[in-house]
Each structure stands twice: as C-alpha cells, then as structure tokens.
C-alpha positions as CSV (number, residue, x, y, z in Angstrom):
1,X,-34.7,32.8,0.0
2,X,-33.8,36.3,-0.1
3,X,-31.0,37.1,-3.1
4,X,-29.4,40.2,-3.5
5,X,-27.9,41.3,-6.4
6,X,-25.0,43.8,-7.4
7,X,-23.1,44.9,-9.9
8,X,-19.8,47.6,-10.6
9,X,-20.4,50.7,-13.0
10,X,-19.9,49.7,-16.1
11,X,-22.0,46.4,-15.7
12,X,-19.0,44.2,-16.7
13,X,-19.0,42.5,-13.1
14,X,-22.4,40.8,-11.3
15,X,-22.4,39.8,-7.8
16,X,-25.0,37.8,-6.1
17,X,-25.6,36.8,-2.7
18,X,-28.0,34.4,-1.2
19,X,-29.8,34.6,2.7
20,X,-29.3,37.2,4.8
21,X,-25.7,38.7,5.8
22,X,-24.0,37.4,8.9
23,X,-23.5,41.1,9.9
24,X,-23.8,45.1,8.7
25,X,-21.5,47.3,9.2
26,X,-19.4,50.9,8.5
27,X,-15.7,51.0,8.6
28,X,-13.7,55.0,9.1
29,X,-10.7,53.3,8.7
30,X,-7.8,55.0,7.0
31,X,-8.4,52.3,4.5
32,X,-11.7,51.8,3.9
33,X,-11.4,55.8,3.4
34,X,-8.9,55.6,1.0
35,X,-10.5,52.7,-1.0
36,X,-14.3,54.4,-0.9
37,X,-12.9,57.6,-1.4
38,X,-15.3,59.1,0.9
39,X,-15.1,59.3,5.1
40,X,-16.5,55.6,5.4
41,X,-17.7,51.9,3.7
42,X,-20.9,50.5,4.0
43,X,-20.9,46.8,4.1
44,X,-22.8,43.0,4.7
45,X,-20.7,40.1,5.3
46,X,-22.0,37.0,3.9
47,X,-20.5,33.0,4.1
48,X,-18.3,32.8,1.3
49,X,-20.5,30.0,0.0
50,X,-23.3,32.0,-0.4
51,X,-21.6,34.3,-3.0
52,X,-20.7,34.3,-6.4
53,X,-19.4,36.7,-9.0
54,X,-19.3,36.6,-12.6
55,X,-16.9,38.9,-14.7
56,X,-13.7,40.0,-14.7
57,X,-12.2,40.7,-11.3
58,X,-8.9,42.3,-10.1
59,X,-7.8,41.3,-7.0
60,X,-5.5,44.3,-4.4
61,X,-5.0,43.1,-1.1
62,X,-8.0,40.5,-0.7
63,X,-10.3,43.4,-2.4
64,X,-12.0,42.8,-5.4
65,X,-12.7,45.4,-8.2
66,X,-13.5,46.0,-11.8
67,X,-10.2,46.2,-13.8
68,X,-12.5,48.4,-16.2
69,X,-14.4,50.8,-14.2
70,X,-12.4,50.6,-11.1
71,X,-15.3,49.9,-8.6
72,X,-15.0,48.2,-5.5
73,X,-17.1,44.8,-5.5
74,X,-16.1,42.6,-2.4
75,X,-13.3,41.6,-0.5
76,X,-12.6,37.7,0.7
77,X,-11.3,36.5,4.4
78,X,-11.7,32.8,4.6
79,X,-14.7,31.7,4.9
80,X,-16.5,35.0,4.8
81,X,-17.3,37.8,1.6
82,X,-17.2,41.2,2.9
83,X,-20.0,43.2,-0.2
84,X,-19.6,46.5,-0.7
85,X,-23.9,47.4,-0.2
86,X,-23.1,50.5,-2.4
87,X,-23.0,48.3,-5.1
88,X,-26.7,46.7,-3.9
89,X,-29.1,47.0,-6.9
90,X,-31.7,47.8,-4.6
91,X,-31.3,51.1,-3.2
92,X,-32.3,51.5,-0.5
93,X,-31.2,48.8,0.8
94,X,-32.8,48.0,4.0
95,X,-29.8,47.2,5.5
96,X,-28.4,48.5,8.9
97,X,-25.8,48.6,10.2
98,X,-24.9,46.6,13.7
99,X,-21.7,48.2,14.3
100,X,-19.2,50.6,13.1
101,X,-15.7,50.5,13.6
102,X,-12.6,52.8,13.7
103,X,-14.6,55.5,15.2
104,X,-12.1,57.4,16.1
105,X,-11.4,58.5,13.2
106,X,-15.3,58.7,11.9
107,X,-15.2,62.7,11.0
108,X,-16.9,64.8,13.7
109,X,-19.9,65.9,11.9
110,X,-20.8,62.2,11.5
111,X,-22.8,60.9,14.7
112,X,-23.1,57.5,15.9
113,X,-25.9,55.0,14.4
114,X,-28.1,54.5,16.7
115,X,-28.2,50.7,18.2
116,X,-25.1,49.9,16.4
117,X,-22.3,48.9,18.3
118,X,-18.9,51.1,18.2
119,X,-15.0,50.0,18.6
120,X,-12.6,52.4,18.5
121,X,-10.7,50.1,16.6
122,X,-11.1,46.8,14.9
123,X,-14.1,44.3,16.4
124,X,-12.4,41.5,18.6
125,X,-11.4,38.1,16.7
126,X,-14.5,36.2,16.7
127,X,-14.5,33.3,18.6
C-alpha cells in the first residue's frame, strides 16, 4: 500500500496518508487564495481513517496548521481529510488533478487542466 508522507516547514508537524486519494483537485476560491497566499490550492482528499498527524496542530476554521511555522497541513470535513499536496515530500508528486473549482475566479493567464473537470463554483454535494 502506497503511503504518502508530509510534513510543515519547520519539521515540527508529520502527516501521513495511506492508499490512494478519493480525489485531486485545485480550488481559486477567495479562500483557498487567501490561505495559500498564491492564486490557488493544490489538494488530495483522503478517508479520514486513512490519515494521521503527529505534532502540534492549530486548528482555524476546520484548517489545520503549524502554530510555529504557520503552514497549512490539512483540513477535516467528516469523514474525509482534505491534504495540502504542497506539503507532499515527494515532489513531484504524481498527482493530477480531476477537477478545479471556482474557476471563475482562476486568474486569466491560468488555463484550464486538461481532463479535469471545472465548476464555476463549488462541486455538487456528493450523493
């Protein structure tokens, strides 16, 4: 079984995740923006199960980050862990994304992925 492992800047905070993610994506929302500080976020969503952290975490608004370096880690909804890949030991990572979402805001220079699906918005509530 495939395990991926992470960790924030200073090293302070370790993430591992076991299998394959349930999905890839990229998020332009004003959010995701403001969090990343850069025009998008690059995350795999794993079963919540499949996850586990060691370290210190700080916890804004279901998103998880390093109370001494400040990076993002991962953010919880239920049963599913939302990773930031950017903090992936393994760069590349191989991942790619399936979707993006918010696209209209995704800066114009940016162009689509190709394959990947795109919502304006948010992706419908699974079902």
């Amino acid at each position: 079984m495939t395990i991926r492992t992470g960790q924030c800047l200073c090293g302070q905070a370790r993430l591992a995740a076991e299998g394959e993610p349930i999905r890839i994506g990229i998020c332009h929302c004003t959010d995701c923006r403001k969090e990343s500080g850069s025009a998008f976020t690059f995350y795999a969503v794993w079963p919540s199960d499949r996850v586990r952290h060691t370290g210190q975490t700080t916890e804004h608004r279901g998103q998880h980050f390093c109370p001494h370096c400040g990076a993002r880690l991962f953010g919880r909804d239920g049963d599913e862990t939302e990773v930031k890949a950017g903090i992936l030991s393994d760069a590349p990572t191989g991942l790619v994304p399936g979707y993006e979402l918010w696209v209209k805001r995704r800066e114009p220079w940016l162009r689509p992925i190709p394959g990947a699906e795109q919502f304006q918005e948010n992706r419908p509530p699974r079902g």
